[in-house]
PQR file with spaces between the fields and no chain letter, atoms N, CA, C, O and H, PARSE charges and radii, in Angstrom:
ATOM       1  N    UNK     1      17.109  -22.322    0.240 -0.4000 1.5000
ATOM       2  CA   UNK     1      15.809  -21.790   -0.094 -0.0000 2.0000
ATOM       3  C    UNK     1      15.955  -20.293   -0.385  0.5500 1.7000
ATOM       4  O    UNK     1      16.208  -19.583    0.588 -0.5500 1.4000
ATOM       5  N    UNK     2      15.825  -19.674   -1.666 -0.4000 1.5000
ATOM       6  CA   UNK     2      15.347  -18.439   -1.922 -0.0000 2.0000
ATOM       7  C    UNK     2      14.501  -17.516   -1.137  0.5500 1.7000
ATOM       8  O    UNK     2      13.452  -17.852   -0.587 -0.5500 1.4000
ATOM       9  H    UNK     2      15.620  -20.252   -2.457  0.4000 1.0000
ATOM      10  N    UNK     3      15.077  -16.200   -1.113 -0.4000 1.5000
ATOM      11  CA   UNK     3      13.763  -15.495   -0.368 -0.0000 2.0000
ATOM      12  C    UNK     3      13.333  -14.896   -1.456  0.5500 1.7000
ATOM      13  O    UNK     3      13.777  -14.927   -2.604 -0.5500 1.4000
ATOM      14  H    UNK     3      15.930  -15.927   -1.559  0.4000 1.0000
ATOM      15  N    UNK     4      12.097  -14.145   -0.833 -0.4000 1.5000
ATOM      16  CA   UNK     4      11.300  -12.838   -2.013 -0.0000 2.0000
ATOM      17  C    UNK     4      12.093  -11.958   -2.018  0.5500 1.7000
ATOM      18  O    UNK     4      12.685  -11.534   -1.025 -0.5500 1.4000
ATOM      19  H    UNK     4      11.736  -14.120    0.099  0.4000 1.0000
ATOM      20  N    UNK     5      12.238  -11.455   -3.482 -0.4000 1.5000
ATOM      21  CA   UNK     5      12.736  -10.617   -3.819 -0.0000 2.0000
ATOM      22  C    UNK     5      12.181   -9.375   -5.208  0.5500 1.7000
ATOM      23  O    UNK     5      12.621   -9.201   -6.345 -0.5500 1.4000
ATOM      24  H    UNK     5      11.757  -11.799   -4.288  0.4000 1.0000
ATOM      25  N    UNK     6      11.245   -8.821   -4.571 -0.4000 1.5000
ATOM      26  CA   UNK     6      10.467   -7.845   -5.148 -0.0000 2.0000
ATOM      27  C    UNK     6      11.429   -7.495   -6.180  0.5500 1.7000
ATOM      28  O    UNK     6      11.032   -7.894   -7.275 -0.5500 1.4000
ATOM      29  H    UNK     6      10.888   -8.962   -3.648  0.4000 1.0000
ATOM      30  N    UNK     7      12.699   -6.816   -6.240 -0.4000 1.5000
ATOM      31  CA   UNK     7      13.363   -6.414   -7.674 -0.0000 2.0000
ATOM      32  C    UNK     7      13.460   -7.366   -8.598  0.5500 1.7000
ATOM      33  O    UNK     7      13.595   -6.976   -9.757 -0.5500 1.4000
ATOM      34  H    UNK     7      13.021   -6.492   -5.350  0.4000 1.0000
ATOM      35  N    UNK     8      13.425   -8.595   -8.382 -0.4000 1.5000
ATOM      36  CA   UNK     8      13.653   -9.385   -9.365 -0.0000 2.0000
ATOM      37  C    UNK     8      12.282  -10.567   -9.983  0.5500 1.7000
ATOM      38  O    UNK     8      12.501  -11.472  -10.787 -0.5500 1.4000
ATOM      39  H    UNK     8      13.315   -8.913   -7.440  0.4000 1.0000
ATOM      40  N    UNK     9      11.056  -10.289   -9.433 -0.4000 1.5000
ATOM      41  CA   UNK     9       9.784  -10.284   -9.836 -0.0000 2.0000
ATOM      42  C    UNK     9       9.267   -9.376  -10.388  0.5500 1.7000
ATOM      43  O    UNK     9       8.587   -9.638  -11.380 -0.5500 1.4000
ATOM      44  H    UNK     9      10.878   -9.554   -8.779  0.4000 1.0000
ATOM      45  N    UNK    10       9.436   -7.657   -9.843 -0.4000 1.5000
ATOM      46  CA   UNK    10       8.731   -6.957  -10.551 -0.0000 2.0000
ATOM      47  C    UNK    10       7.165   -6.689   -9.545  0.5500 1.7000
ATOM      48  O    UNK    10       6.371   -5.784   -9.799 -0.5500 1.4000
ATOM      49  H    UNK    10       9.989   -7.444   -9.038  0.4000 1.0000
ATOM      50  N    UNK    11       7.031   -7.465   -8.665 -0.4000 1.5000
ATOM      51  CA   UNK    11       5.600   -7.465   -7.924 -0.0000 2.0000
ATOM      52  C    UNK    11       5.943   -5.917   -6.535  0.5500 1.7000
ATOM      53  O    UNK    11       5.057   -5.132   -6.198 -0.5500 1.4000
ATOM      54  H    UNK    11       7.676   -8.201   -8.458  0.4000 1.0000
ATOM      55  N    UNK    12       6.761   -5.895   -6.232 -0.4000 1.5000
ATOM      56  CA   UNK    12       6.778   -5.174   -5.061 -0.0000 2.0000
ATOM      57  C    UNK    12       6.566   -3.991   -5.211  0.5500 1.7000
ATOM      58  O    UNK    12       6.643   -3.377   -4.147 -0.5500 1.4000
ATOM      59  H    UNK    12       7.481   -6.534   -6.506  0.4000 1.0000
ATOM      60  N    UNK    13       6.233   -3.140   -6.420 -0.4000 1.5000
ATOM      61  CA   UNK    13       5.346   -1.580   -6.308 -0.0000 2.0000
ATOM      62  C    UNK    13       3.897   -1.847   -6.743  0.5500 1.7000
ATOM      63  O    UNK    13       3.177   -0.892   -7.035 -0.5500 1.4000
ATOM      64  H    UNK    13       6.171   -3.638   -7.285  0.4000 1.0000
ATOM      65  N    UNK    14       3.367   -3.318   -6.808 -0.4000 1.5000
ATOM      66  CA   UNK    14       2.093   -3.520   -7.034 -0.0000 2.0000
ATOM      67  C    UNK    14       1.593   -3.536   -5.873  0.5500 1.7000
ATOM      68  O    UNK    14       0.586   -2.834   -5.790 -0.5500 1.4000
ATOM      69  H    UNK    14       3.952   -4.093   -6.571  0.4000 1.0000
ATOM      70  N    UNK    15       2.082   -4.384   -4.350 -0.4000 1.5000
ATOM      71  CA   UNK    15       1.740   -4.431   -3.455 -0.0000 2.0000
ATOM      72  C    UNK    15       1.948   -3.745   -2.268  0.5500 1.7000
ATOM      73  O    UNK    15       3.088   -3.306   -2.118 -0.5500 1.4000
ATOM      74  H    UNK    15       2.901   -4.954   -4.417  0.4000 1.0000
ATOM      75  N    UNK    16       1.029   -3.510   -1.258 -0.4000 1.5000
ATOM      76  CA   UNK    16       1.637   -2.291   -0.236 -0.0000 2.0000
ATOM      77  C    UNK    16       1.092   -2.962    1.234  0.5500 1.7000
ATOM      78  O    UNK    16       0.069   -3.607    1.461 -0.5500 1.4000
ATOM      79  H    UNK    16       0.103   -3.867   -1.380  0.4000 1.0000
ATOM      80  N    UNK    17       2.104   -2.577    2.060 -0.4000 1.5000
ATOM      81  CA   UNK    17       1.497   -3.650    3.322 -0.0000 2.0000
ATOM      82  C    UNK    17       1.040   -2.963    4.676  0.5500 1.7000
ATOM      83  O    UNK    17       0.417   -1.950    4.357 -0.5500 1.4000
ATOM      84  H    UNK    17       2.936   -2.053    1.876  0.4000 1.0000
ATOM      85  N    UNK    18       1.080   -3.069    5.793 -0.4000 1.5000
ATOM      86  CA   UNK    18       1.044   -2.108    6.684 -0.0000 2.0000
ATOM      87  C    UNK    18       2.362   -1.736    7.300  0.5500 1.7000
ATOM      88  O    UNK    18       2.195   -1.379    8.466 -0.5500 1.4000
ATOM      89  H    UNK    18       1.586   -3.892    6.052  0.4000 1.0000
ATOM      90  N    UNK    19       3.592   -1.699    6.919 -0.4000 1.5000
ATOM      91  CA   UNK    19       4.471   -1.456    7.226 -0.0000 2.0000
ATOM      92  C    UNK    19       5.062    0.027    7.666  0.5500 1.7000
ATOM      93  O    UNK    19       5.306    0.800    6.739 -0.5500 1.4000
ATOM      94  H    UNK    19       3.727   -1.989    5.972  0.4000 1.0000
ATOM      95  N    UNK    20       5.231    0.334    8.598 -0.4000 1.5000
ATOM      96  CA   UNK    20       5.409    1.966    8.499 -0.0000 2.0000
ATOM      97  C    UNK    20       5.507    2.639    7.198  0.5500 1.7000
ATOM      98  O    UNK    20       4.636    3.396    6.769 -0.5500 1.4000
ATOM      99  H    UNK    20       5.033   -0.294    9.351  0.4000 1.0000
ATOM     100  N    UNK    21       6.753    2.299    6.492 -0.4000 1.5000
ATOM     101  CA   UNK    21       7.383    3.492    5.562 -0.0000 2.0000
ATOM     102  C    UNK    21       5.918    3.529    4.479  0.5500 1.7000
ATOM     103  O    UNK    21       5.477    4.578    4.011 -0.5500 1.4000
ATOM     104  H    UNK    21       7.461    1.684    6.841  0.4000 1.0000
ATOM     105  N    UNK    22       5.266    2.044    4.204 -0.4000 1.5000
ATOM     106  CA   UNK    22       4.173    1.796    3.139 -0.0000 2.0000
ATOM     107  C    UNK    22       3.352    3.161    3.977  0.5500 1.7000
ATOM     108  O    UNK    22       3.157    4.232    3.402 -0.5500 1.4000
ATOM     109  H    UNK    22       5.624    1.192    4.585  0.4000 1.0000
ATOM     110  N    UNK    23       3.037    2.961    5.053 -0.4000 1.5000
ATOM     111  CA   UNK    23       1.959    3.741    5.068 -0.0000 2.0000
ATOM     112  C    UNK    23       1.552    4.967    5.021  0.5500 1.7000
ATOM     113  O    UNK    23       0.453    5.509    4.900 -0.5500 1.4000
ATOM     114  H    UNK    23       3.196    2.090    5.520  0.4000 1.0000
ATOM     115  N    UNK    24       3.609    5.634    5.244 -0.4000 1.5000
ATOM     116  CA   UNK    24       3.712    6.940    5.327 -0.0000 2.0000
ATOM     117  C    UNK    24       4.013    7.277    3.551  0.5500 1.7000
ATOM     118  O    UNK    24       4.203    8.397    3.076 -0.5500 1.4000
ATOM     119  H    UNK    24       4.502    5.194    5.342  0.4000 1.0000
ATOM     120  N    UNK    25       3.988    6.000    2.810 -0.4000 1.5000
ATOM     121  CA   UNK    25       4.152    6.566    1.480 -0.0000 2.0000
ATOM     122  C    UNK    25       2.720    7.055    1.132  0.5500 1.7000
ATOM     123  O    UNK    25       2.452    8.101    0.541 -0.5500 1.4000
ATOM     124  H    UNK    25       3.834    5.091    3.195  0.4000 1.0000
ATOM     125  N    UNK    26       1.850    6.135    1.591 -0.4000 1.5000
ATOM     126  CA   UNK    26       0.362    6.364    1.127 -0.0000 2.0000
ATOM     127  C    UNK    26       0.064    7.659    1.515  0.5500 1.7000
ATOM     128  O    UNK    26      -0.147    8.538    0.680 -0.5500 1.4000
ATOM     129  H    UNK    26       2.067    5.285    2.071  0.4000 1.0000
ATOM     130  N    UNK    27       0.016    7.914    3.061 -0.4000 1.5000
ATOM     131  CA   UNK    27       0.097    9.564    3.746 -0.0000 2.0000
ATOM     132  C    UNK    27       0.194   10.527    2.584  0.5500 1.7000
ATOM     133  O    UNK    27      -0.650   11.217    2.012 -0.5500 1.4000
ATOM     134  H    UNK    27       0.187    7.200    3.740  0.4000 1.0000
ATOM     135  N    UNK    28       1.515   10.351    2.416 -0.4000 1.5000
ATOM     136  CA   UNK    28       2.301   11.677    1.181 -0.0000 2.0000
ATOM     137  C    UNK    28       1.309   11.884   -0.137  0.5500 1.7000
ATOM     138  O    UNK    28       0.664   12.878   -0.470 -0.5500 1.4000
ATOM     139  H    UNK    28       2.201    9.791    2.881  0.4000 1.0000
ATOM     140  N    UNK    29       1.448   10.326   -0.885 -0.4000 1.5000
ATOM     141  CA   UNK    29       1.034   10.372   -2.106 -0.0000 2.0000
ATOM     142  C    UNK    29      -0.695   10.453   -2.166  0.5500 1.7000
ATOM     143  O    UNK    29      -1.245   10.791   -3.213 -0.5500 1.4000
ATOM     144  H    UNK    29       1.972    9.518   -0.614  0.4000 1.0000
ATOM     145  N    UNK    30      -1.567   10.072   -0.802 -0.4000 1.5000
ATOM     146  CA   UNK    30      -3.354   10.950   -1.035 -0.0000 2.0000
ATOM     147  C    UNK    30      -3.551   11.385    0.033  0.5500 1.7000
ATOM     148  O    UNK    30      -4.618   11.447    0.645 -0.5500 1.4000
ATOM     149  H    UNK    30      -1.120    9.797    0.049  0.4000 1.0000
ATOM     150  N    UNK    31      -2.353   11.776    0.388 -0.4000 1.5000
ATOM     151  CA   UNK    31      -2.852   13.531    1.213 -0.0000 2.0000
ATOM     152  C    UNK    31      -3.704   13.058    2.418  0.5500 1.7000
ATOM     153  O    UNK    31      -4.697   13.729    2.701 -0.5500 1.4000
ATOM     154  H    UNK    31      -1.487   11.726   -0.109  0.4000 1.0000
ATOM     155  N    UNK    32      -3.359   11.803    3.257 -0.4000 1.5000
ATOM     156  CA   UNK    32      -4.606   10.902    4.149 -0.0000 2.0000
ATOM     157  C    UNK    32      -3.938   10.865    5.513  0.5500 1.7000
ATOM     158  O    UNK    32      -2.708   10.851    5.465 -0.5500 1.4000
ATOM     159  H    UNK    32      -2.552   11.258    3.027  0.4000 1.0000
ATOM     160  N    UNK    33      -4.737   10.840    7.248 -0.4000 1.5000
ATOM     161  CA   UNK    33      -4.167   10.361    7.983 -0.0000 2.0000
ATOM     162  C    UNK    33      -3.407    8.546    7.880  0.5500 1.7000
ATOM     163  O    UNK    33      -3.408    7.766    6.927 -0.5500 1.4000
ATOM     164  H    UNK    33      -5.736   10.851    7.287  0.4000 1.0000
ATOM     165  N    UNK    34      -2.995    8.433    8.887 -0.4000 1.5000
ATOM     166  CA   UNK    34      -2.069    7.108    9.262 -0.0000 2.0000
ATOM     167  C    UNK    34      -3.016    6.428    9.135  0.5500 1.7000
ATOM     168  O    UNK    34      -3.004    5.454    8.383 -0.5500 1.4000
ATOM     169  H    UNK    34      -2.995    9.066    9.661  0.4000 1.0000
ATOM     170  N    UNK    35      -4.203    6.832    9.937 -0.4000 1.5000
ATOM     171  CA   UNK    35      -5.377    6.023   10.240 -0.0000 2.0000
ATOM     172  C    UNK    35      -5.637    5.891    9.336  0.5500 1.7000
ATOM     173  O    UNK    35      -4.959    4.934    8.961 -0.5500 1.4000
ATOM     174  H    UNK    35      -4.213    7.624   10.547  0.4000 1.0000
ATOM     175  N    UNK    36      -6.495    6.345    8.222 -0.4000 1.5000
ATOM     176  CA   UNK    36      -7.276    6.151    6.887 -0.0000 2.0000
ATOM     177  C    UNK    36      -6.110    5.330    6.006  0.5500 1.7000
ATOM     178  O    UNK    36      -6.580    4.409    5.337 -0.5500 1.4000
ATOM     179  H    UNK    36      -7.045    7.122    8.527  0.4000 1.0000
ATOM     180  N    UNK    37      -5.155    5.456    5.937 -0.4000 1.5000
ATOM     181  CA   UNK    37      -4.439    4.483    4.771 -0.0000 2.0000
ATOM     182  C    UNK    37      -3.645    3.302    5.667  0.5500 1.7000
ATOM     183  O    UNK    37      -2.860    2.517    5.134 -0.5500 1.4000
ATOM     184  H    UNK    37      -4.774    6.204    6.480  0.4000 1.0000
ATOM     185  N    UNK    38      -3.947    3.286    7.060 -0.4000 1.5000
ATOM     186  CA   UNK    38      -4.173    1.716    7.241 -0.0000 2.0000
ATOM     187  C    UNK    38      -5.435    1.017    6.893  0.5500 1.7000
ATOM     188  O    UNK    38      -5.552    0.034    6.162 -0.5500 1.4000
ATOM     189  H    UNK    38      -4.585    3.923    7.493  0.4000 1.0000
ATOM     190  N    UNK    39      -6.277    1.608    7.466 -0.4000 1.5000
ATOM     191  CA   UNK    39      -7.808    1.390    6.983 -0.0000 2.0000
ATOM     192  C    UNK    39      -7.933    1.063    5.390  0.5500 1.7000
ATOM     193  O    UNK    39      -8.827    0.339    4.953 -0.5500 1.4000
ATOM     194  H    UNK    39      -6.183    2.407    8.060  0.4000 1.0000
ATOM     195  N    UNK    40      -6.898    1.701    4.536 -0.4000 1.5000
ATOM     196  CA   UNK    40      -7.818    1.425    3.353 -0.0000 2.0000
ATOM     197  C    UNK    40      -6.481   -0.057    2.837  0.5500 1.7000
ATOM     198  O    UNK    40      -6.601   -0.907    1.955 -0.5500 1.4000
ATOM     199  H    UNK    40      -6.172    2.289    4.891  0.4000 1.0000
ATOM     200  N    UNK    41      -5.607    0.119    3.581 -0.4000 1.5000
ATOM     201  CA   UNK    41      -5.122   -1.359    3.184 -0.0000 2.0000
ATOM     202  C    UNK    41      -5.470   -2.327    3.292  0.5500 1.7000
ATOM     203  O    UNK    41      -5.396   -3.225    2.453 -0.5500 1.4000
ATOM     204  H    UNK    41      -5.510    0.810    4.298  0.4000 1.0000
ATOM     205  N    UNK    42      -6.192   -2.399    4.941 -0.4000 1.5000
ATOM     206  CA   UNK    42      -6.651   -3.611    5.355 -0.0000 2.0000
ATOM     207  C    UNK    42      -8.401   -3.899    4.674  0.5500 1.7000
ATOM     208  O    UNK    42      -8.985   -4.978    4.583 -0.5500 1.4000
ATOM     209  H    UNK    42      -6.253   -1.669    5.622  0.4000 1.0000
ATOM     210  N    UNK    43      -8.992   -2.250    4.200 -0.4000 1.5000
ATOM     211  CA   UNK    43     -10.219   -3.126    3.582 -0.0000 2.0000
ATOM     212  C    UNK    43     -10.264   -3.432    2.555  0.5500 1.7000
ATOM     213  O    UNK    43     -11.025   -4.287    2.101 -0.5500 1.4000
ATOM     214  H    UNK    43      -8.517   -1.373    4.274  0.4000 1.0000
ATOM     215  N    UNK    44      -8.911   -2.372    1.554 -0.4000 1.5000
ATOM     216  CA   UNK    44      -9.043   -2.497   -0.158 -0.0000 2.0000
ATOM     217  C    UNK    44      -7.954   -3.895   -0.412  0.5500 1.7000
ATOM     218  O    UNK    44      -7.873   -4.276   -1.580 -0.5500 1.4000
ATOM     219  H    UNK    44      -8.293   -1.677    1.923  0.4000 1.0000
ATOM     220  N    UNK    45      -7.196   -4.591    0.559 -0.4000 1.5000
ATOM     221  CA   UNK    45      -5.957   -5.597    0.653 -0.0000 2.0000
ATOM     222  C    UNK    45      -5.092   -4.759    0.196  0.5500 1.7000
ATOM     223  O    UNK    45      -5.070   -3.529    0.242 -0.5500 1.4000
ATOM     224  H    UNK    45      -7.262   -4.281    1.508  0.4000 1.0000
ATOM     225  N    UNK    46      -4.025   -5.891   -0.469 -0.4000 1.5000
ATOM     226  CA   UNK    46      -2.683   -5.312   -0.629 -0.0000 2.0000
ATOM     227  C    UNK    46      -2.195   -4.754   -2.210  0.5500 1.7000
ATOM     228  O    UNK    46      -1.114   -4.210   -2.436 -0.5500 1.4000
ATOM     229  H    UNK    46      -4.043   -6.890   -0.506  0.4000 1.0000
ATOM     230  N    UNK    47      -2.982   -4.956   -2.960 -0.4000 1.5000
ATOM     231  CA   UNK    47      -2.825   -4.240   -4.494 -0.0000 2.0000
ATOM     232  C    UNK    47      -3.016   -2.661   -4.432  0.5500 1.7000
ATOM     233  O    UNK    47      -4.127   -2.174   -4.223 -0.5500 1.4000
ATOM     234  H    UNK    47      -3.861   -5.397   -2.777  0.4000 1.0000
ATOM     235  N    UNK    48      -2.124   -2.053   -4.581 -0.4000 1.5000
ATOM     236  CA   UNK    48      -1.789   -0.520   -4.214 -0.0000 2.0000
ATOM     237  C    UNK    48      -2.790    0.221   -5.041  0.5500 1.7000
ATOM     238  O    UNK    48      -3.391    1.161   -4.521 -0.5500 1.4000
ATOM     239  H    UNK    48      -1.221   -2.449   -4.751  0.4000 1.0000
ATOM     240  N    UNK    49      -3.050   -0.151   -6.418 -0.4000 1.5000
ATOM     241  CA   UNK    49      -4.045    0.451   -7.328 -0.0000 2.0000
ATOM     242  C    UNK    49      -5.303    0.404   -6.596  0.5500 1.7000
ATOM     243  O    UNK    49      -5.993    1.419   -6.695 -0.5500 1.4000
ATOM     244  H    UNK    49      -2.561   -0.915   -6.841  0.4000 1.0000
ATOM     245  N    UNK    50      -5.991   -1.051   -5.506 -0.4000 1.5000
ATOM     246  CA   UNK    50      -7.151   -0.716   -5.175 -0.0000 2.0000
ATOM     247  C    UNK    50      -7.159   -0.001   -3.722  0.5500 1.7000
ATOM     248  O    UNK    50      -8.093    0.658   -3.266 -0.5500 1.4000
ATOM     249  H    UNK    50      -5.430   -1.875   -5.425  0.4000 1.0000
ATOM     250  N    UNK    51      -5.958   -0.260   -3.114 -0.4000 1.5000
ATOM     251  CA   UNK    51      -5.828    1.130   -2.120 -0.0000 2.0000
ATOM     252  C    UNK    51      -6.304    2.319   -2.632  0.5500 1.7000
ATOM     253  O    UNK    51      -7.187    2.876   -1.980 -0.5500 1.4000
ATOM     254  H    UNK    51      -5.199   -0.795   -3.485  0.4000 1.0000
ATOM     255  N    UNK    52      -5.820    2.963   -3.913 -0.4000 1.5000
ATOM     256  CA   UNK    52      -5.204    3.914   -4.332 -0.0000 2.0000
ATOM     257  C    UNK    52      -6.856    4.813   -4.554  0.5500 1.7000
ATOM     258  O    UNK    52      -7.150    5.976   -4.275 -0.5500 1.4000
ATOM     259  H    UNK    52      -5.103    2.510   -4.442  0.4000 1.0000
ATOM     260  N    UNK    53      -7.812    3.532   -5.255 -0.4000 1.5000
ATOM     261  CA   UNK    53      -8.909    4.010   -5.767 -0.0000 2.0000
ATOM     262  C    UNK    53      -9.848    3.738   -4.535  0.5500 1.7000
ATOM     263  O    UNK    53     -10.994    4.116   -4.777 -0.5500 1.4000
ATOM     264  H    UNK    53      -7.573    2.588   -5.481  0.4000 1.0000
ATOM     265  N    UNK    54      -9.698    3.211   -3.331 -0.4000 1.5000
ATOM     266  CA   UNK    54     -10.244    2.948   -2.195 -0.0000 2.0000
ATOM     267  C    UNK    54     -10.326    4.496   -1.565  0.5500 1.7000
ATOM     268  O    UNK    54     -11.327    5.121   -1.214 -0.5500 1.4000
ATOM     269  H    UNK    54      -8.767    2.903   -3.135  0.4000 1.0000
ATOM     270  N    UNK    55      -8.844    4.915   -1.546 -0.4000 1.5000
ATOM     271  CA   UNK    55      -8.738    6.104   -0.923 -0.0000 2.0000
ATOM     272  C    UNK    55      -9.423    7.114   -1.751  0.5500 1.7000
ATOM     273  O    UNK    55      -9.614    8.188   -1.181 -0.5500 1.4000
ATOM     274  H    UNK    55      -8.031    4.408   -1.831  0.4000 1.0000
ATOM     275  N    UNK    56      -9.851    7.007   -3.011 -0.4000 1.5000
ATOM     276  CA   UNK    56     -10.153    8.266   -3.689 -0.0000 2.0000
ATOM     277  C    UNK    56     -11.672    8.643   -3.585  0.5500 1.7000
ATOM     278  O    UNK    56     -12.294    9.696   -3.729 -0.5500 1.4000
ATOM     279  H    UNK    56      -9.696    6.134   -3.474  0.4000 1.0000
ATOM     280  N    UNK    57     -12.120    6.952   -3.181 -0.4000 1.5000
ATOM     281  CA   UNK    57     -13.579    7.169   -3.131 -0.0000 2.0000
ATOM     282  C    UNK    57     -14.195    8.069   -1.656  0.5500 1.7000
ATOM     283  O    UNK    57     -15.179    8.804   -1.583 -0.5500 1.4000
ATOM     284  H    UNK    57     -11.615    6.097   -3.064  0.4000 1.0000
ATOM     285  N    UNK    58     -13.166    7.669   -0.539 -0.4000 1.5000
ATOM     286  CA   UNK    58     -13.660    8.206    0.889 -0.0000 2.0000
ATOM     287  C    UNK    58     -13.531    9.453    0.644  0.5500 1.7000
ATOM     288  O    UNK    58     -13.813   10.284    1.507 -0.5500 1.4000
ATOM     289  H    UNK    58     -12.366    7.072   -0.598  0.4000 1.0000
């Protein structure tokens, strides 16, 4: 059985999870606590674009 393998789909910079490093990427890239870009994963899900515009609206 195959595993996932984000390089070879192409899906894995679309999606972002709660994983530490994800969240400290979000941190960096809108300037947000830990708290707020877990928060906006778990309300915007896992498509990084509606994180992205989740975070821009707060």
């Amino acid at each position: 059985m195959s595993q996932y393998n984000p390089k070879k789909n192409g899906r894995g910079r679309e999606l972002v999870s709660e994983q530490e490093h994800e969240a400290a990427y979000l941190m960096r890239t809108a300037t947000v606590t830990r708290q707020k870009a877990l928060e906006a994963i778990r309300e915007a899900g896992p498509n990084c674009e509606k994180v992205m515009a989740y975070l821009g609206k707060k």
